[in-house]
C-alpha positions, -999 to 999 in steps of 0.1 A, spaced: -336 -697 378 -341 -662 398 -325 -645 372 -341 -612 360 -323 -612 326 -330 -645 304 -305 -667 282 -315 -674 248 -293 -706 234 -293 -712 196 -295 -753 189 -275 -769 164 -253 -800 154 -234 -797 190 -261 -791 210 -292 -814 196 -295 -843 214 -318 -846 243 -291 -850 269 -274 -822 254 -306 -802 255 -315 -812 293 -283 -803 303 -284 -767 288 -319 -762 302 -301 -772 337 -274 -750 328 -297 -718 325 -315 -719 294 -348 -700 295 -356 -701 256 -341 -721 231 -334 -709 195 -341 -728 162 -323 -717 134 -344 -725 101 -314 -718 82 -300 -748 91 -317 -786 92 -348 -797 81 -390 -798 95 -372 -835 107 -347 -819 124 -362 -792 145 -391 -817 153 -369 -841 172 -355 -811 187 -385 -795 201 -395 -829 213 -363 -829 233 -370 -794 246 -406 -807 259 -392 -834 277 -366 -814 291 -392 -793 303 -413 -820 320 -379 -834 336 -372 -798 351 -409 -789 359 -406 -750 346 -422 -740 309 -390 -736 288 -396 -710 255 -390 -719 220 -383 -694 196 -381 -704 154 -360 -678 138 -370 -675 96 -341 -675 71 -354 -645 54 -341 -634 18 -304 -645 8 -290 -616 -13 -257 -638 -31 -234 -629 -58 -234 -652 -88 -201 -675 -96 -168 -671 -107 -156 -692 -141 -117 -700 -128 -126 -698 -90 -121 -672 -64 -107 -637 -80 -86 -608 -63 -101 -572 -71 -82 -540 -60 -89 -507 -42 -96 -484 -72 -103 -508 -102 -139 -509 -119 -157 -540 -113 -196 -547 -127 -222 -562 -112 -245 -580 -145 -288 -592 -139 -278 -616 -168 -259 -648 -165 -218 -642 -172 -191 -663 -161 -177 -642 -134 -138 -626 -133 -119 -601 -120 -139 -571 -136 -177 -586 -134 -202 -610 -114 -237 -621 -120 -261 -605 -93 -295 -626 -100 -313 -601 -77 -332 -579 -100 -345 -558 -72 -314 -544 -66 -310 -526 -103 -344 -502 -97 -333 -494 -59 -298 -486 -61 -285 -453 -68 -256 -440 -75 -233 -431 -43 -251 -462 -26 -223 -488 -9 -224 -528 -25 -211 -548 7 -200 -582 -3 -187 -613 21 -203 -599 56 -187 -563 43 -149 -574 37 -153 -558 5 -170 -529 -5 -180 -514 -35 -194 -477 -43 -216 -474 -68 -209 -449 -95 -243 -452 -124 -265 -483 -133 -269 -492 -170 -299 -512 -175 -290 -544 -161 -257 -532 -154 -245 -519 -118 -213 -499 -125 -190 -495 -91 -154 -488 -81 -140 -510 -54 -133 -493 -20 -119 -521 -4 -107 -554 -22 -97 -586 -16 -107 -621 -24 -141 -629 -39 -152 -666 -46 -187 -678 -52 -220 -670 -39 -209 -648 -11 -236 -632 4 -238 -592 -1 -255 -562 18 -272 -531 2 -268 -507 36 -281 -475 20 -309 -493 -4 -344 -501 5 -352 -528 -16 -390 -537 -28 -389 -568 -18 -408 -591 14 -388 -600 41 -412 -635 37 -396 -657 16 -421 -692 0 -396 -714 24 -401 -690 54 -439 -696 46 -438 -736 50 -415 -725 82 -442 -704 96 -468 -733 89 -445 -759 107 -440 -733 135 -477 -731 141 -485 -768 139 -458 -779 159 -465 -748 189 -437 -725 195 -441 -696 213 -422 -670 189 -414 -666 152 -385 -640 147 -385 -622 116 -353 -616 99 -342 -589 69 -368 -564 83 -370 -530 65 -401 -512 75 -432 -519 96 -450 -533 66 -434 -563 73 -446 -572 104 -476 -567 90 -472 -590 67 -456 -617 92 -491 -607 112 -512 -615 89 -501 -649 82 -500 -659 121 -526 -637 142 -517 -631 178 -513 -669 179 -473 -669 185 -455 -636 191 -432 -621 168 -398 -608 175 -386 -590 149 -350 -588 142 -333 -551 138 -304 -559 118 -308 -530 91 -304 -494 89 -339 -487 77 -352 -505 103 -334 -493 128 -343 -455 110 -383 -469 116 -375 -483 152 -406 -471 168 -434 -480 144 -415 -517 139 -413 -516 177 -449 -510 184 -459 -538 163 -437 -564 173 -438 -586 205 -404 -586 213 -371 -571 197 -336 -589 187 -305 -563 185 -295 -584 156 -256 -572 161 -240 -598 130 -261 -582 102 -267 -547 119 -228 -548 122 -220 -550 90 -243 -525 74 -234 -496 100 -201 -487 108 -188 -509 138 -189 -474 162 -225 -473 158 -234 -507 168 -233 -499 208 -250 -465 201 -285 -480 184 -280 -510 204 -286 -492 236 -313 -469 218 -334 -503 208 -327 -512 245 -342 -481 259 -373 -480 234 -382 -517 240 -383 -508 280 -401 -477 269 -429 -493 256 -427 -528 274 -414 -546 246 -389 -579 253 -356 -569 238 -332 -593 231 -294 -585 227 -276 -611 202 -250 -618 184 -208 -627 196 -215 -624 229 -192 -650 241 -180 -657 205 -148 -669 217 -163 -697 237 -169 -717 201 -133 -730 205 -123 -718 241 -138 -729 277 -132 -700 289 -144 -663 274 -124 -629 270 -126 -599 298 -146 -580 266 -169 -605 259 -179 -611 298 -178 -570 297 -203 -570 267 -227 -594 289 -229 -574 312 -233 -540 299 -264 -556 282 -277 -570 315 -265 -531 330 -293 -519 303 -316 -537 312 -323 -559 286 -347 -586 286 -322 -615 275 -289 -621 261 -284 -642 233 -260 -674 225 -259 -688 186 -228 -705 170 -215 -708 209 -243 -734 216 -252 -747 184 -218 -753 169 -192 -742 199 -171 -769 217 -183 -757 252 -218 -753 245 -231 -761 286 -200 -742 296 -211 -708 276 -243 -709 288 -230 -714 327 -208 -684 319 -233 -663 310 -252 -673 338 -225 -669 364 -218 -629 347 -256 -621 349 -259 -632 386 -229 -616 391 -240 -581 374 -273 -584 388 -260 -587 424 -241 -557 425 -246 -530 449 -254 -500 416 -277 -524 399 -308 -512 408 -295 -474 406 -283 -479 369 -313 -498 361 -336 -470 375 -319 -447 350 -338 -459 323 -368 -459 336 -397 -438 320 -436 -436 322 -456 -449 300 -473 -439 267 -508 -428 274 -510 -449 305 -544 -469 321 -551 -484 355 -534 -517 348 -499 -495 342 -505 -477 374 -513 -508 389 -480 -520 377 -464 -488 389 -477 -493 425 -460 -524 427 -431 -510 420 -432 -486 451 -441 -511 470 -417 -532 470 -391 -503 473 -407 -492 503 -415 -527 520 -398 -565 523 -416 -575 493 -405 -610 485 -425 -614 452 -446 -597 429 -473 -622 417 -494 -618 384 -523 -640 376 -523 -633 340 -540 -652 308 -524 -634 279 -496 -622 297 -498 -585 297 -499 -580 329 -466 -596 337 -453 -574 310 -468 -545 324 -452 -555 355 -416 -564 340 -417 -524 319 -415 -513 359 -381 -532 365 -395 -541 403 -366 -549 428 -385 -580 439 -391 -610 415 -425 -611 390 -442 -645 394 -467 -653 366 -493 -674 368 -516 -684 344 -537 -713 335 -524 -711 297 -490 -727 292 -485 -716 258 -480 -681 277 -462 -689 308 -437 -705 279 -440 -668 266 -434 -659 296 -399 -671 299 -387 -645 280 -394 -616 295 -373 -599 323 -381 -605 358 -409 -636 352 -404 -668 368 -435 -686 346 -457 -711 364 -486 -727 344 -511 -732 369 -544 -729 375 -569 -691 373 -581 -678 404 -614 -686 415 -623 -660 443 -598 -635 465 -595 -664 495 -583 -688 461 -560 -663 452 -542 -655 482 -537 -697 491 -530 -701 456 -501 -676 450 -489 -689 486 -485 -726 474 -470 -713 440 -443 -688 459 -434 -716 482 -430 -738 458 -408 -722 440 -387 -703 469 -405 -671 465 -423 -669 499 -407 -661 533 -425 -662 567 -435 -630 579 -425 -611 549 -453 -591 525 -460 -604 494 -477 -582 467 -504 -599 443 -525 -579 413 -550 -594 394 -578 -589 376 -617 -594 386 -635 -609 375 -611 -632 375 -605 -650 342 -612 -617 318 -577 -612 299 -569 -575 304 -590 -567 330 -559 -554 356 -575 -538 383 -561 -549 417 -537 -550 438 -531 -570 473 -508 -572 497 -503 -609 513 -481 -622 542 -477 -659 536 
């Protein structure tokens, strides 16, 4: 598991049983994904019951992360079934209840009649077809279709240009939340995300409890990436949705801008979506796909993200090995650490527990630093640690394992729920049994330890000490 970049693995109907589960943890799995989109309270349950076991079976915290469904924006139905409509021909979009054809559809969204204006873009069917608005009448949305094709019921549609007054909480992503928090995941991901007011929201409703990743997957979002940013946890380049409302050249462009905030400000940043999307009916991936990997590793993101490939693929274990083997591979090679100092940047208004952080980072490019080990309650200080991108890895300890499970996210951690120091003799033998342990320590080579004292005050960063085991 002495990866620096994570795997994130998306369960579903091909990857749910326990042996299925076990196996992907042994595969690579840092974090696994549950999509509330799919299955019920029942199913996750059993599945996060698996995950614990796995978990005891391997003897390293494993993340869970519940992903909300958000809003479904969906077209209305069509009387005679699916309809053809043609580059150029008018075609309405009706608030009230018709029986759809060729030249109108229902659109039971009435949101969308206040926000749109005219010039706005109407993508329907993950944007196969696209629509340009030309005037609104009442509950009426006039358009001219830009490019046709089929249409068929309840396809899902996108409003790219539109901000739309309406929560990215939906009354079924509330029960989700409440399962979420009595059955103890360590992050909630919040989908359709439009401004920062909706984190809020999500915040609100949880506290500090479970972290939030919020999910960048449309233009106003990404327009309000900093703000969003600052109040989230962690970050998901949400590439399906952002995909279909930017044009497909922008995609790598804001992807690697999220990237480069979320290391800017020490966020987790998750890259998602068709990473090895070939891999759902292939064992083996394209050049591209295995090229996409590891640009995102390259950028230094946190973790790389599998969905359809594990939950519903035919070579679920095998993805997850390939992904594995490319960011090993990447991670391994002789410009890594060159391109991955590129990015790196000082932080914000910084205090001592940054240039603590910092410090460890020359240290272990000027010595044979074999680890870098945080005793951390909350976890910031292994994310402190993780913003520097040390060449050595970050071993986090702490007596909490809700947050060494939060832990497993975050680039450069190996997590270890153990127990607080008690003095500076019990943190020296301590990080000593946890480094051997876990491969970390070799004889006669330094290790570097920071901590805060007292010991056992969350936040309190303020030393650093350098061990030889």
């Amino acid at each position: 598991m002495l990866r620096n970049t994570k795997i994130v693995a998306t369960l579903g109907p091909a990857s749910s049983a326990p042996d299925q589960i076990l196996a992907l943890a042994r595969a690579g799995v840092n974090v696994f994904r549950l999509n509330m989109s799919h299955g019920s309270h029942d199913d996750h349950r059993a599945r996060l019951s698996a995950i614990r076991q796995a978990e005891a079976t391997l003897g390293r915290p494993i993340g869970v992360l519940m992903d909300l469904q958000g809003p479904k924006l969906r077209i209305g139905t069509f009387k005679e079934g699916p309809v053809s409509v043609f580059n150029g021909q008018p075609f309405r979009f009706v608030l009230d209840p018709v029986d759809g054809d060729a030249t109108q559809v229902t659109l039971p969204h009435p949101e969308a009649f206040g926000a749109l204006q005219p010039g706005h873009h109407i993508l329907v069917n993950d944007g196969k077809l696209s629509f340009h608005v030309e005037h609104v009448d009442g509950h009426t949305i006039h358009t001219r279709v830009v490019v046709g094709g089929e249409l068929s019921d309840r396809k899902g549609f996108n409003l790219p240009q539109t901000l739309l007054p309406l929560s990215a909480i939906t009354e079924k992503d509330r029960k989700d939340v409440a399962f979420a928090l009595s059955e103890g995941t360590e992050w909630i991901a919040l989908s359709f995300v439009q401004t920062a007011e909706d984190v809020r929201e999500l915040r609100s409703l949880i506290g500090n409890s479970v972290g939030i990743v919020v999910k960048i997957e449309k233009p106003s979002a990404v327009d309000q990436l900093e703000a969003i940013a600052e109040l989230a946890d962690a970050v998901m380049v949400a590439r399906g949705d952002l995909g279909v409302e930017l044009p497909t050249e922008d995609v790598p462009v804001v992807q690697r801008r999220i990237v480069h905030q979320c290391r800017h400000l020490g966020r987790p940043v998750i890259v998602a979506t068709q990473m090895l999307e070939s891999m759902i009916s292939s064992p083996t991936p394209t050049r591209a796909e295995a090229n996409d990997v590891a640009t995102a590793v390259y950028e230094g993101a946190d973790a790389v993200m599998l969905s359809a490939e594990t939950a519903a693929g035919s070579y679920p274990v095998e993805a997850v090995q390939i992904m594995d083997r490319v960011i090993r591979r990447v991670e391994g090679a002789p410009d890594y650490r060159k391109v991955m100092s590129l990015d790196h940047s000082a932080a914000d208004a910084p205090d001592q527990a940054d240039a603590i952080a910092a410090c460890v980072r020359k240290v272990a490019s000027l010595l044979p630093v074999t680890v870098s080990a945080a005793f951390t309650t909350s976890g910031s200080t292994c994310l402190r640690l993780a913003r520097e991108r040390p060449s050595t890895p970050i071993m986090g300890i702490s007596p909490r394992l809700d947050t060494a499970r939060r832990l497993t996210l975050v680039w450069g951690v190996v997590a270890y729920n153990g127990p607080d120091a008690e003095n500076l003799e019990d943190m020296v033998v301590k990080t000593t049994f946890c480094a051997t342990k876990l491969g970390l320590a070799e004889q006669g080579k330094p290790m570097v330890i920071i901590a805060g004292v007292p010991f056992g005050t969350p936040g309190a960063t303020n030393l650093l000490r350098i061990v030889y085991p």
